[in-house]
C-alpha positions as CSV (number, residue, x, y, z in Angstrom):
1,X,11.6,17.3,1.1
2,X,9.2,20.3,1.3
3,X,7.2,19.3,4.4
4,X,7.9,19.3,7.6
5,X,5.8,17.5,10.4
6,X,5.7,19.8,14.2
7,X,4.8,17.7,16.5
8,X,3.1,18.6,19.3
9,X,3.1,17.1,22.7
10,X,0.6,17.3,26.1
11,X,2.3,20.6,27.0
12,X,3.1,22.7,24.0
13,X,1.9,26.2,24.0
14,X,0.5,28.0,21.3
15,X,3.2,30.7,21.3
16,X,5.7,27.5,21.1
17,X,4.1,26.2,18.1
18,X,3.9,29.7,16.6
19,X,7.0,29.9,16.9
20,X,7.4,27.0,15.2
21,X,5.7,27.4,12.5
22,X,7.3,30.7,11.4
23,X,10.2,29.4,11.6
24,X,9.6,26.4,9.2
25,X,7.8,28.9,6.9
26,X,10.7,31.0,7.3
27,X,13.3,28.5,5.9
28,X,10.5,27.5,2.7
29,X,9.4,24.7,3.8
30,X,5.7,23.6,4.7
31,X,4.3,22.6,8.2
32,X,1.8,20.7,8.9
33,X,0.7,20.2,12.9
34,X,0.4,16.9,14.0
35,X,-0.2,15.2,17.7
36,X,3.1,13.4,19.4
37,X,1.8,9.7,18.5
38,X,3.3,6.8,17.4
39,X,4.1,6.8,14.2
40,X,3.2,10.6,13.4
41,X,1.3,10.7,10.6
42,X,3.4,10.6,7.7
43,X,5.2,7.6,8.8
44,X,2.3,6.0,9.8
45,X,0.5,6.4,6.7
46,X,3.0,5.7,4.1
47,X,4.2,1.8,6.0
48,X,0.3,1.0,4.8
49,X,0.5,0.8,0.8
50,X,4.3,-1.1,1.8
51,X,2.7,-3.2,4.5
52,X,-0.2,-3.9,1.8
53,X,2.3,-5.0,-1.0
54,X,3.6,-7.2,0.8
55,X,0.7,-9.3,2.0
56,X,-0.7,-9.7,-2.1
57,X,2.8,-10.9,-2.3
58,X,2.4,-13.4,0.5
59,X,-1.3,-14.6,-0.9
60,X,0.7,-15.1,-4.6
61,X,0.4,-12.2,-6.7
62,X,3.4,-11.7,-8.7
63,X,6.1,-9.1,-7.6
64,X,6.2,-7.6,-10.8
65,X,2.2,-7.2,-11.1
66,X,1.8,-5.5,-7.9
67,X,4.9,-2.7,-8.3
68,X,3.3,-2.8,-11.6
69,X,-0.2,-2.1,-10.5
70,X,0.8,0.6,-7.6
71,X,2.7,2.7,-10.6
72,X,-0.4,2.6,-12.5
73,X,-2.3,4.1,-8.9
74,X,-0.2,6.9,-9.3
75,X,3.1,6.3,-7.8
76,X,6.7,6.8,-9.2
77,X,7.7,3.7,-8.2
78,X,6.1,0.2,-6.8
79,X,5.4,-0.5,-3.1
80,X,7.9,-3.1,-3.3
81,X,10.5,-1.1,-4.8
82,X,9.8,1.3,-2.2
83,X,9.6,-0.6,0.9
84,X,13.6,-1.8,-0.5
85,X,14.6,1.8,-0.7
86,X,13.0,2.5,3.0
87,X,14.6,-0.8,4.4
88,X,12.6,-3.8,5.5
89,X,15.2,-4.9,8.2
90,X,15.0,-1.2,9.9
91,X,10.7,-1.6,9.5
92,X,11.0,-5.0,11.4
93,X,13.7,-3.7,14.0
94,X,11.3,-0.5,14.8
95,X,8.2,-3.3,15.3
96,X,9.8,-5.3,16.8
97,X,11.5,-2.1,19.4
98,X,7.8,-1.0,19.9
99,X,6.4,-4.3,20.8
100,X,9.1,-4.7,23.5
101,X,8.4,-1.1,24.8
102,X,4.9,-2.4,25.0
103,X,3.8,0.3,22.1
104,X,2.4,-2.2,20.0
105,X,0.5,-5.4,20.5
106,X,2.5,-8.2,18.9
107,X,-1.6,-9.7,18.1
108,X,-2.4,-6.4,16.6
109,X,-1.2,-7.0,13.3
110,X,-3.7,-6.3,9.5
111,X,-1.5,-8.0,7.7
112,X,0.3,-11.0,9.2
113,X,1.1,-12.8,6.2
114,X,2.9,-9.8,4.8
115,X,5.3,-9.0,8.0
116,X,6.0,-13.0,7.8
117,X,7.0,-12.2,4.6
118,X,9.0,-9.4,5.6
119,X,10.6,-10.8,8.8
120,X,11.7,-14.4,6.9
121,X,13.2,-12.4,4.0
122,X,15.7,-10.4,6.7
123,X,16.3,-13.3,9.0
124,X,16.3,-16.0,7.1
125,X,17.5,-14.6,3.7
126,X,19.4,-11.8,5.1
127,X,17.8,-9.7,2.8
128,X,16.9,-6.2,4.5
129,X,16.7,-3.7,1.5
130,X,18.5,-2.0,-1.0
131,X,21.0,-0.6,1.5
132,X,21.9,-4.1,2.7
133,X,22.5,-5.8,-0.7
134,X,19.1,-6.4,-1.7
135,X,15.6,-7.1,-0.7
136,X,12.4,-7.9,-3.1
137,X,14.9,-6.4,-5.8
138,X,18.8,-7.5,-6.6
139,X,21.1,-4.9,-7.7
140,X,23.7,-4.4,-10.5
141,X,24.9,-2.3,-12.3
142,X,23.0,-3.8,-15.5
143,X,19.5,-4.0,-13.9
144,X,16.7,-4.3,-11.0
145,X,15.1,-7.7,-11.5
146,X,12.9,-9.1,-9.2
147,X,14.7,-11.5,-6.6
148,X,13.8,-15.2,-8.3
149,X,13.4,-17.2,-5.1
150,X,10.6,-14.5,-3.9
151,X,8.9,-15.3,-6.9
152,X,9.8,-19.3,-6.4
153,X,9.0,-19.3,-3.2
154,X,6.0,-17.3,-2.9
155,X,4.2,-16.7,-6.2
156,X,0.8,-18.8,-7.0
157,X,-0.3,-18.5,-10.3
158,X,-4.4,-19.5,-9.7
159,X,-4.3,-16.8,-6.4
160,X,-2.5,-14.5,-8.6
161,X,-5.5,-14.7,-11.5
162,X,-8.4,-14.5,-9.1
163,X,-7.2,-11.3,-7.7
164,X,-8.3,-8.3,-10.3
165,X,-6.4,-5.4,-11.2
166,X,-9.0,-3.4,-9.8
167,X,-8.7,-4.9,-6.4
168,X,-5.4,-4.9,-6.7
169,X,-4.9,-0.7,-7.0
170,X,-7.7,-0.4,-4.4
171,X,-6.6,-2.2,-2.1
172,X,-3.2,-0.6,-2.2
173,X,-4.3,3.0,-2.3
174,X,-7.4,2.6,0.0
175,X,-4.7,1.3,2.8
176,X,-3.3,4.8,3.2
177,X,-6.7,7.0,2.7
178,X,-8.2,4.0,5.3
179,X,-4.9,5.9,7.7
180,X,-5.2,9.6,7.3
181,X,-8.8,8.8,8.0
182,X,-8.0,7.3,11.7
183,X,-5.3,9.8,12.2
184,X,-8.3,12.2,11.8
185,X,-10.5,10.4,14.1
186,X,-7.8,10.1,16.4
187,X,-6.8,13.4,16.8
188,X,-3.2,12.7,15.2
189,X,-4.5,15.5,12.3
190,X,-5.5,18.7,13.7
191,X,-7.3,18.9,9.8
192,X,-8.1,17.6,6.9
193,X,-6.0,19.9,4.8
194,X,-3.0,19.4,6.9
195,X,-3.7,15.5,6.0
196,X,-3.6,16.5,2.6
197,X,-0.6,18.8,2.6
198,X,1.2,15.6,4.3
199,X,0.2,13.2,2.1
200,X,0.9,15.0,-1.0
201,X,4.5,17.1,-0.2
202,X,5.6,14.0,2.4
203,X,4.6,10.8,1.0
204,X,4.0,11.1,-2.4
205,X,0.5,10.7,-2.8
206,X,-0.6,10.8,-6.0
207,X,-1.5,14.5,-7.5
208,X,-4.7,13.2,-8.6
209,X,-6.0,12.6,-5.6
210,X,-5.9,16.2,-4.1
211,X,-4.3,14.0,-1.0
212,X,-5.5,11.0,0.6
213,X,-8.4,12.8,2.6
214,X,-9.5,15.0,-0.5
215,X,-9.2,11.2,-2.2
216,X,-13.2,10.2,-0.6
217,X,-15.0,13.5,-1.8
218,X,-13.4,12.5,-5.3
219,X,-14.0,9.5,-5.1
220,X,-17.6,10.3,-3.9
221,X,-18.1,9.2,-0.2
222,X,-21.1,6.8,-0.3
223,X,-19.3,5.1,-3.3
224,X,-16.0,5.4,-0.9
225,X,-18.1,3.7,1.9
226,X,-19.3,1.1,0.2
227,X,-16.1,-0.1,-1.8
228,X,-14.2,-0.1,2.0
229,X,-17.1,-2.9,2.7
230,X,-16.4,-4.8,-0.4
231,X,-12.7,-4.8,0.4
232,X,-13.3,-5.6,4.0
233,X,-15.3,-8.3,3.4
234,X,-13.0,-9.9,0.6
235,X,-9.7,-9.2,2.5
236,X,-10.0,-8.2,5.9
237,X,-11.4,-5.3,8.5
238,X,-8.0,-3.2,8.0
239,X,-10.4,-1.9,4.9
240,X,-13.0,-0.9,7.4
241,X,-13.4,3.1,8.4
242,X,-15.4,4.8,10.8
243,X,-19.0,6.3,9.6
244,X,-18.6,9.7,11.9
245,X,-15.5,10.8,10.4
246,X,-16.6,10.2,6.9
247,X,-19.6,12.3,7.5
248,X,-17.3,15.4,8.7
249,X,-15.3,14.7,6.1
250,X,-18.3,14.9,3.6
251,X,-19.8,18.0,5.5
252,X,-16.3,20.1,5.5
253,X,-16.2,19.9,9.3
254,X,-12.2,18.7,9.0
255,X,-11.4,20.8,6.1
256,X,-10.2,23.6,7.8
C-alpha cells in the first residue's frame, strides 16, 4: 500500500504534521492530510461502491452481473468479491459498534436493503466473508462460484432486466465520487488532489478517472450534475451532491 492517511485532530500543530509528513515521505510512501472523522476518508469512501453492490443485489440484479459490471467500471475485481475479501461480518460489527457509541444514527442508512442483506447473510447464514468460510462467494480449491442460495433467494429476473448496464456502472462508481465530494464539503479533505491521491494509491480507483474528484471535470460537471439528478430520482437521494462544492471543484478552488 503506497498511501498513507495522517490524520489530524483539534490540536495538531503544523510542526507535528510536518513532521509527519517527512517522515512518511521519508520511508516512500505517500501522505495525504485528512481531518480525525469517522470513517477517514479512504475508508469512508471505498464501503460506498460495497454498500452499493449490495443493495442492486437486494432489488434482484444478479450477483454475477453486478461484479461483472463494476470490473467493466474499472476495477480489478467486483464489489461483491471485494466486500468478501474486506469482511461483511467485521463491516456489520463496526456499524453496529458506532451506532451503540451513538456515532451513527441506526435511521441514517442510503441503503437499507443492502445492510439487510448484509446483516441476514452473517447472522442468519453465518456467512461473514472470505476469511470466515465464505460470503457472496464459496471457496475451493477448484473455483469461486457465486453462493447459489444468494442467487435463489434474492435474484429477480424482471428487476434484474429493467435495470441497464448503464445505471448499473453509474450507480456504482458515482457512490464513491458522490463521497470524496462530501468529504470535501466537510472539511474531511484538506484538497481535492489529496482526494485524488487517496482514491487512486488507497482504494483503487480506477486510473481513468484521474481519481474520484478529477472523475466530474472528466466527466464534465453540468453533465456530472445532472446524471446525479437522474440517479437520485430513480434510486434514491444518496445520488444527490451539493451545488457549492461542485462549483469549487469546477473553478480549481479545491485543487490545490
Amino acid at each position: 500500500m503506497r498511501l498513507v492517511e495522517i490524520i489530524c485532530g483539534e490540536k495538531t500543530s503544523d510542526s507535528s504534521l510536518a513532521k509527519a509528513f517527512d517522515y512518511v515521505q521519508q520511508i516512500n510512501k505517500t501522505p495525504i492530510v485528512v481531518a480525525d472523522s469517522l470513517g477517514f476518508f479512504t475508508s469512508r469512501v471505498f464501503a460506498t461502491p460495497l454498500s452499493e453492490a449490495s443493495q442492486l443485489l437486494a432489488e434482484g440484479v444478479h450477483p454475477d452481473r453486478v461484479d461483472n459490471l463494476g470490473k467493466a467500471v474499472g476495477w480489478p475485481v467486483g464489489p461483491l468479491a471485494s466486500y468478501d475479501e474486506v469482511s461483511q461480518r467485521l463491516s456489520v460489527e463496526i456499524r453496529e459498534t458506532q451506532i451503540d457509541m451513538g456515532l451513527r444514527d441506526a435511521d441514517d442508512d442510503p441503503t437499507p436493503q443492502g445492510s439487510a442483506l448484509v446483516n441476514s447473510l452473517v447472522k442468519d447464514d453465518n456467512r461473514g466473508g472470505r476469511h470466515h468460510g465464505g460470503g457472496f462467494y464459496q471457496y475451493s480449491d477448484t473455483g469461486k462460484p457465486i453462493w447459489p442460495t444468494l442467487v435463489e433467494r434474492y435474484y429477480r429476473p424482471e428487476t434484474d432486466t429493467s435495470i441497464s448496464d448503464q445505471d448499473i456502472e453509474d450507480r456504482l462508481l458515482f457512490r464513491p465520487v458522490i463521497e470524496s465530494l462530501r468529504c470535501l464539503e466537510e472539511g474531511v479533505l484538506k484538497s481535492a488532489a489529496d482526494g485524488n491521491i487517496g482514491s487512486l494509491l488507497g482504494i483503487g480507483a480506477p486510473a481513468w478517472t484521474g481519481g474520484y474528484i478529477q472523475f466530474v471535470e472528466t466527466y464534465g460537471r453540468d453533465k456530472f450534475d445532472a446524471r446525479c439528478e437522474e440517479l437520485a430520482e430513480a434510486y434514491g437521494e444518496r445520488f444527490l451532491v451539493g451545488k457549492v462544492v461542485l462549483e469549487k471543484v469546477s473553478e480549481g478552488a479545491l485543487v490545490n
